[in-house]
N, C-alpha and C positions, 0 to 999 in steps of 0.2 A: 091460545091458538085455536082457531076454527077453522075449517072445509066450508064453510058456508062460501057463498057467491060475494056476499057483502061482508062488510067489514062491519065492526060492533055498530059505526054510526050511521050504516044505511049507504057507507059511499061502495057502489058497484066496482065490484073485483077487476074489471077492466078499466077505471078511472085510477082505480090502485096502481094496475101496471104501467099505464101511460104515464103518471106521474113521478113513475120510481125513473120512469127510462127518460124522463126527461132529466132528473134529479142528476143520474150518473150522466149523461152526456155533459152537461156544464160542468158535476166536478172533478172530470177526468179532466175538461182544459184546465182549473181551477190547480189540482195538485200537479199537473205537468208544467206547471211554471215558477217558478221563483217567487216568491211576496209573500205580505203578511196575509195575506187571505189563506192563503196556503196553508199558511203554520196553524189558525184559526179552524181549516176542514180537518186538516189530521185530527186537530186536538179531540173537536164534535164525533169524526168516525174511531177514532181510539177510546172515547168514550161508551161507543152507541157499541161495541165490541166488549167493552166491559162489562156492562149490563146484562150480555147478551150470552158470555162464554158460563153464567154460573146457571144456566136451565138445562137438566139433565132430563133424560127422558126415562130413569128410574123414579124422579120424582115428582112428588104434588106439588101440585093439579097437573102438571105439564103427562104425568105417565097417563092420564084419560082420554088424552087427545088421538084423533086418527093417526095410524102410522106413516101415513102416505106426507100429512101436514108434516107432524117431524120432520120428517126425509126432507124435505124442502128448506124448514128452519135451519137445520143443518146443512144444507148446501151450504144457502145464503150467509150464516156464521164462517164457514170455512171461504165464502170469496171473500168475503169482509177480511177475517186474518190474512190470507195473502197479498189481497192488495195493500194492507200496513206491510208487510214485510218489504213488497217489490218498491212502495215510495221508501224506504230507509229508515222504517219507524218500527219498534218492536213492540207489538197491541199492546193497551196499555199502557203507555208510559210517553204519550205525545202533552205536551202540557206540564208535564209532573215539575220541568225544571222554572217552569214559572211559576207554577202554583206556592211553589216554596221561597220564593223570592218576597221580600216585605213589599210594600203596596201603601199609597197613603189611604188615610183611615175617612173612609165616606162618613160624614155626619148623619148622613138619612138615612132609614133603614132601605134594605134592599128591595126594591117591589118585585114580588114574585111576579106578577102582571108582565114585566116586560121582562124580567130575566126568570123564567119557572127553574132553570135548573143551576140558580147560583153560578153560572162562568161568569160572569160581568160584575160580581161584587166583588169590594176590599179593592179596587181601583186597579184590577189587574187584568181587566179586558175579560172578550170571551178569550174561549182554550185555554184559561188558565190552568186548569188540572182535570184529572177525572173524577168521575163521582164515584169513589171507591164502592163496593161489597156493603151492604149494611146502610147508605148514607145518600139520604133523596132522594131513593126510592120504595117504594113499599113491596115487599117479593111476601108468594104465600107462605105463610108461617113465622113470619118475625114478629116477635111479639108487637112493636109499634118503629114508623118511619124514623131515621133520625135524621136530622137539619140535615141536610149540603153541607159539606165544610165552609163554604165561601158565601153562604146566603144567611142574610140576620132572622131569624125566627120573630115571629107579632111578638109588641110587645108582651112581658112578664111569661112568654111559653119557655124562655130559656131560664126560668128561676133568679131573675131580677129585679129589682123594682121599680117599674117605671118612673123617668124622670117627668114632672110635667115641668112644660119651656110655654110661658104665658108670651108667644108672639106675635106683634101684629103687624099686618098688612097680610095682602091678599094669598102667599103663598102657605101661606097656614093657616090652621082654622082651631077655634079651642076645641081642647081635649088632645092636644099632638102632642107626641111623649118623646124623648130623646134613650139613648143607653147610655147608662155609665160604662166607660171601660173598665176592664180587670185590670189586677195584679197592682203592685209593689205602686206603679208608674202611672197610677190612676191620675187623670186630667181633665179639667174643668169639658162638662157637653159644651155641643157648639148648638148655634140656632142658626137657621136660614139665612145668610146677609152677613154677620157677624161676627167674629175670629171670637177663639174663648179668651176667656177672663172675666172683668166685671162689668155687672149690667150699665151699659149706658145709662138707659134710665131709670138708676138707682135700686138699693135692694127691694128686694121682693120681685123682682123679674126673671131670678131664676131659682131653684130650687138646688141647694148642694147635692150634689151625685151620690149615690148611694154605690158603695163600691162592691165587686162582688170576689167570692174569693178563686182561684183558679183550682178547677179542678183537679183531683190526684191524680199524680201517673199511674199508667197501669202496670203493676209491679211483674208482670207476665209477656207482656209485649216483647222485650229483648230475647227472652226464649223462644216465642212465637217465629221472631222474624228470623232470629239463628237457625231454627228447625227449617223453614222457609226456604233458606239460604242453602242449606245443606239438601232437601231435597232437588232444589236445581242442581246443585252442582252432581249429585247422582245421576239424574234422568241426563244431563250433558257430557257426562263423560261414560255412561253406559247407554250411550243412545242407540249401539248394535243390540244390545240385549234388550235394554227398555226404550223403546222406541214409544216418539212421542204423541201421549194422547189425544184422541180427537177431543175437540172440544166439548161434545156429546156424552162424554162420559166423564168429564172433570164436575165434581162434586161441588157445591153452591159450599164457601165457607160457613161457618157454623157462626150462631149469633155473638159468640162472645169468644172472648181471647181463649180463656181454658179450655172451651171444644175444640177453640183452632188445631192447639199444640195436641190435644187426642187423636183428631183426623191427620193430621200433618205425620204424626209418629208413626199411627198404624200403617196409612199410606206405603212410608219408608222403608218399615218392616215387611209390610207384603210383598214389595218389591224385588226385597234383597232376595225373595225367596226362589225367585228365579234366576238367580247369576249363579257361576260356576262357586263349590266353597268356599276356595279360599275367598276369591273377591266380596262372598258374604261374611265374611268373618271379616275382613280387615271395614266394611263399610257398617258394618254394628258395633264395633270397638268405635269410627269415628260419632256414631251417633251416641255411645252413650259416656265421649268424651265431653260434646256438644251440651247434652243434660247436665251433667257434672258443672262445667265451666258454670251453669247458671244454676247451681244449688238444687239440682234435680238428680241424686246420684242414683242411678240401677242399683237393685240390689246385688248382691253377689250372687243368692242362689238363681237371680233370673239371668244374670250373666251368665252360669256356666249349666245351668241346666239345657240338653240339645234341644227337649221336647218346646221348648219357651220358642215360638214363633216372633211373635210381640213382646218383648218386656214390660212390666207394667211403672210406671212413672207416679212418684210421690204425690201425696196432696189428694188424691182422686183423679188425678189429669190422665189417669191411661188406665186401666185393667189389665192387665196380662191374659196373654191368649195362649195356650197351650195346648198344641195336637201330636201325642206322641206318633214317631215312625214307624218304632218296634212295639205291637202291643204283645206283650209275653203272657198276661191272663185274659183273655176275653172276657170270659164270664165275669170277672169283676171290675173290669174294665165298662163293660156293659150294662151296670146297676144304673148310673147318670143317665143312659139314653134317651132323649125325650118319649111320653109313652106313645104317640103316634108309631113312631118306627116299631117299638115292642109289638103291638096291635096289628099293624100289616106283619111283621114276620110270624106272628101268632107265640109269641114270646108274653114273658111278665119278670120284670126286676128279682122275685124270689123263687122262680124257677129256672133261672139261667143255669144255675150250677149241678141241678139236675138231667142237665142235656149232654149225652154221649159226647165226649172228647173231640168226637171226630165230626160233630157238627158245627157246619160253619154260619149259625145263623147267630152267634155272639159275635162274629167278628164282623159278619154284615153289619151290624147294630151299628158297633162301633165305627167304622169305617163310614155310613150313611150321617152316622150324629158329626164326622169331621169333612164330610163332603159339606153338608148344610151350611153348616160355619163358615168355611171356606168360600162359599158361593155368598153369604152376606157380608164376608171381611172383602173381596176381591171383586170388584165390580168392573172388571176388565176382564173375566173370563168367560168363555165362552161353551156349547156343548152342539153336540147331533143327538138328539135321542133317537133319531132313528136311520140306518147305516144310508139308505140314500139322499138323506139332509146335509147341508154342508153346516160346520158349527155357526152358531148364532150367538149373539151377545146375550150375559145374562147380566145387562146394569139395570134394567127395570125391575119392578117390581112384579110386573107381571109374568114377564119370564120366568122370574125366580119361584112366580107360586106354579106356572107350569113344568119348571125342572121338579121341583118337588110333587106335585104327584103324579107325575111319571116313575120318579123315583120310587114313589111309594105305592105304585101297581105291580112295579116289577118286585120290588119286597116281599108283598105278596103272594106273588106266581111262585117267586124262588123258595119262601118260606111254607107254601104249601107243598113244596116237591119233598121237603125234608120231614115234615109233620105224616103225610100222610103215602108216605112209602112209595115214593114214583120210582120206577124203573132209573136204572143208573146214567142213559144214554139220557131220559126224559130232565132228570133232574140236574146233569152239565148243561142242558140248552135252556133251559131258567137261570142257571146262573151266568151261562156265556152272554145272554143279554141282559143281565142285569149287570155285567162287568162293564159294558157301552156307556151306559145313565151314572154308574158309580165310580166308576174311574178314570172315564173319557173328559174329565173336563181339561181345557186347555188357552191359552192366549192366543192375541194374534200373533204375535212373535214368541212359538213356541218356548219354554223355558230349558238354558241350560243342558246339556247332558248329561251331567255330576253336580244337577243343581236340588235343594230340597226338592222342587217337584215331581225331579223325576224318581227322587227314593219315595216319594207316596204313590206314585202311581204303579212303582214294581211290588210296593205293597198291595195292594188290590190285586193285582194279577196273580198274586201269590195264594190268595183264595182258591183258585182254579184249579192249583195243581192237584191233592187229594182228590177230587172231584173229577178231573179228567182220568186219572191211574184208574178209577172203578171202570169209566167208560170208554178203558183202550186208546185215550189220548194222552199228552203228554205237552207242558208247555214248548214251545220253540227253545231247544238249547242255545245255539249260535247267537251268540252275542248283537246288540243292532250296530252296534259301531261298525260292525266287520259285512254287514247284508251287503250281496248285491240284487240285480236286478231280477235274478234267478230267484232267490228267494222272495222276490215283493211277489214275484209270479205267484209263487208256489204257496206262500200261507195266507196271501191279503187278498182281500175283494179287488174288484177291478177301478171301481169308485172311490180310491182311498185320495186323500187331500193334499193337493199341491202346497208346496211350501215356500222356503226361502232359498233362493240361487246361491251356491257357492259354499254350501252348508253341507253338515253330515245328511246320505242320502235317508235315511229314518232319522225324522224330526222329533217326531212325537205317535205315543201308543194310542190312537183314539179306541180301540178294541184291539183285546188280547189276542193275539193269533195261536192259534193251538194248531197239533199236527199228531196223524194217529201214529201211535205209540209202535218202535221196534220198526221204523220203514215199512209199514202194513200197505200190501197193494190195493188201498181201498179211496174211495173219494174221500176227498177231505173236506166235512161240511161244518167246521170251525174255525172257519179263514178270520181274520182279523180284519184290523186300518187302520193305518196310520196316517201322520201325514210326513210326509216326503219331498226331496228335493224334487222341482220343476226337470222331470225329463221330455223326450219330445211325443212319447206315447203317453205320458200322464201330464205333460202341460196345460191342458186346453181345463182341468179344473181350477176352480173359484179358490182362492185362499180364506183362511177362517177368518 
């Protein structure tokens, strides 16, 4: 994708537009009418939608493109899906039921020349099917293109051996080679003019077929597509809580099956982590029935341990991800942390345990090494680093290196209030804004109330408490379930972030709201934010 005025071949950005708008006016009459034309445009735009929904803009090359170009690509991705939905096609799957339908078998290979993208081979028309993930097209990072399903590759590129067919007359020329068919059911090549069997005129006219053997099943596939199958049926039946992604942020499949079932699982898991408990207990028991059923059993200790986010899946097909909720040691909790974060807090792995009890810069540690994580497992969440920002997505890559040092300035700040003796009011306001960057992350559909994220993020704000008692504050006692609008007044900024209609009025903690300590008649310059249900004085903001 470029911002340029011209497109790669030199055709002028306003010959682009004239031609796209003549393109849609014919196939608007085109799909508002009945016929095989019809069936043939779905299939082309259910296709050109396929191609289209796996470019994320966290990754390469697509994350170096102007933001503004994005923005666009993604429009035009999201009219393309609607419009499959409003004709009665679900993207993706216009075609699929012919593609799999047998077809008689063309004798001549397919020429890329008049069909490039394989619809019109195997005798099935165009719109036969789409061209799956991985297949006729080349995306950056696959190691090499693979065939179209439906298109015959030159000869001998599919590991067979060309047949030569010595025929003459004018529709061939020597050196024209035939395929042998696979399997069990192999049968004589055909040549131009002439039904198989034996040469008219006499042996040596054709060459016996060289048969080839069918390649193996892939022993992973059936796991693949069950995991598949099971992550729809979550995102469909918790579509209040997980509401469904833009296409911009759905992850390009991985080149081979066994990535598949690693991204598909974690996916899963990160999910659940936002639904109420119980419904995350009862939808990890289904997945790791789903594993079982195909000879991938969870262990037990990844079953029943709380801290197990991700469980990890035999073979290598998954790692276990593990961020505990309750950290009861810090300091040796804190040995693993990567050493960046030690370095901005002005810490070091063998002097952790040397630091006064009542320092909270092992717990930052720890807490910053399971933000990180989270923010590369979770590519659907979003942050403000700074209280007049509305949250932003962090599925790019680039985001993600700006959440991080951000993060790791305020580390910094807060880890020099504790080193180097700041006054006690100085050293709560290094860490009340470092509670924003480290514990402010959130979705667009807030997670849960009694969901895992919301027991991590009253961890974090649990840091504060010691911290404010030195400097005459005290966390909010009253519960958020029970706030009303009196209280948004009274602890939160005036900025804080409109939410979802219908919902508890405190959605989510974007910053910790503190309040000075014993009803003190003093300003209160610790306000927090949240985001909140849409009322008619806080309506008019932006949701995250």
């Amino acid at each position: 994708m470029s911002g340029a005025a011209e497109s790669d071949g030199g055709v002028p950005a306003g010959a682009l537009a004239a031609g796209l708008s003549g393109f849609a006016e014919a196939a608007g009459v085109v799909l508002a009418t009945p016929s095989e034309c019809r069936g043939v445009m779905l299939g082309a735009l259910s296709r050109c939608w396929e191609e289209l929904r796996w470019v994320g803009r966290h990754l390469q090359p697509y994350a170096d493109d102007p933001a503004e170009v994005f923005d666009r690509f993604e429009t035009a991705r999201a009219s393309l899906e609607r419009l499959l939905w409003a004709a009665g096609t679900a993207p993706g799957t216009a075609g699929r039921a012919a593609s799999a339908a047998p077809g008689p078998v063309d004798a001549t290979p397919a020429s890329t020349d008049r069909d490039p993208a394989g619809v019109g081979a195997e005798g099935l028309g165009p719109g036969a099917g789409p061209v799956r993930p991985g297949q006729g097209v080349a995306r950056p990072g696959d190691p090499s293109p693979a065939a179209p399903p439906d298109t015959r590759p030159p000869p001998g590129d599919d590991g067979t051996e060309p047949i030569a067919a010595a025929v003459d007359g004018p529709e061939r020329g020597a050196g024209d080679v035939l395929r042998a068919p696979t399997g069990a059911g192999t049968t004589e090549p055909t040549t131009a003019g002439r039904p198989p069997g034996p040469d008219p005129a006499g042996a040596g006219g054709e060459v016996a077929p060289t048969a080839r053997a069918k390649p193996p099943a892939d022993p992973l596939a059936g796991i693949a597509d069950a995991l598949g199958a099971l992550e729809a049926k979550l995102l469909a039946e918790q579509i209040g809580l997980l509401p469904r992604t833009p296409p911009a942020a759905a992850i390009r499949p991985p080149a081979t099956t066994a990535e598949r079932i690693g991204a598909t699982w974690r996916r899963i898991h990160m999910a659940l982590l936002r639904l109420p408990a119980h419904l995350r207990d009862e939808w990890r028991a289904q997945a790791r029935e789903t594993a079982a059923a195909a000879g991938l059993a969870v262990t037990a200790e990844d079953s029943s341990d709380p801290d197990v986010i991700v469980p990890g899946l035999p073979q290598g097909l998954c790692t276990a991800e593990r961020i505990p909720l309750v950290v009861a040691a810090p300091g040796a909790a804190a040995v693993g942390v990567r050493e960046e974060v030690h370095h901005k807090l002005g810490t070091s792995p063998g002097a952790l345990l040397d630091l006064p009890p009542a320092d909270p810069r092992p717990i930052w540690a720890v807490r910053a090494e399971q933000a990180l994580r989270l923010v590369d497992l979770d590519p659907e969440l979003h942050v403000a680093v700074f209280v007049e920002d509305q949250p932003s997505s962090l599925s790019s890559q680039e985001a993600r290196g700006r959440y991080r040092m951000h993060l790791y300035r305020l580390l910094a700040t807060a880890g020099s209030s504790q080193a180097d003796g700041w006054p006690a009011d100085s050293r709560l306001g290094a860490a009340h804004a470092l509670d924003m960057v480290l514990g402010g992350l959130v979705h667009k559909r807030p997670a849960a109330l009694d969901s895992w994220w919301w027991q991590w993020r009253a961890g974090v704000s649990e840091i504060l408490a010691p911290l404010a008692e030195h400097a005459r504050y005290e966390l909010v006692p009253k519960a958020f379930t029970k706030w009303t609008r009196l209280d948004v007044d009274a602890y939160t900024v005036k900025n804080s972030v409109s939410g979802q209609s219908g919902e508890p009025l405190v959605q989510w903690v974007l910053w910790t709201p503190l309040k000075p300590k014993g009803g003190a008649a003093r300003t209160n310059e610790r306000k927090g934010r949240i985001v909140m249900r849409p009322e008619p004085q806080y309506g008019r903001q932006a949701s995250p």
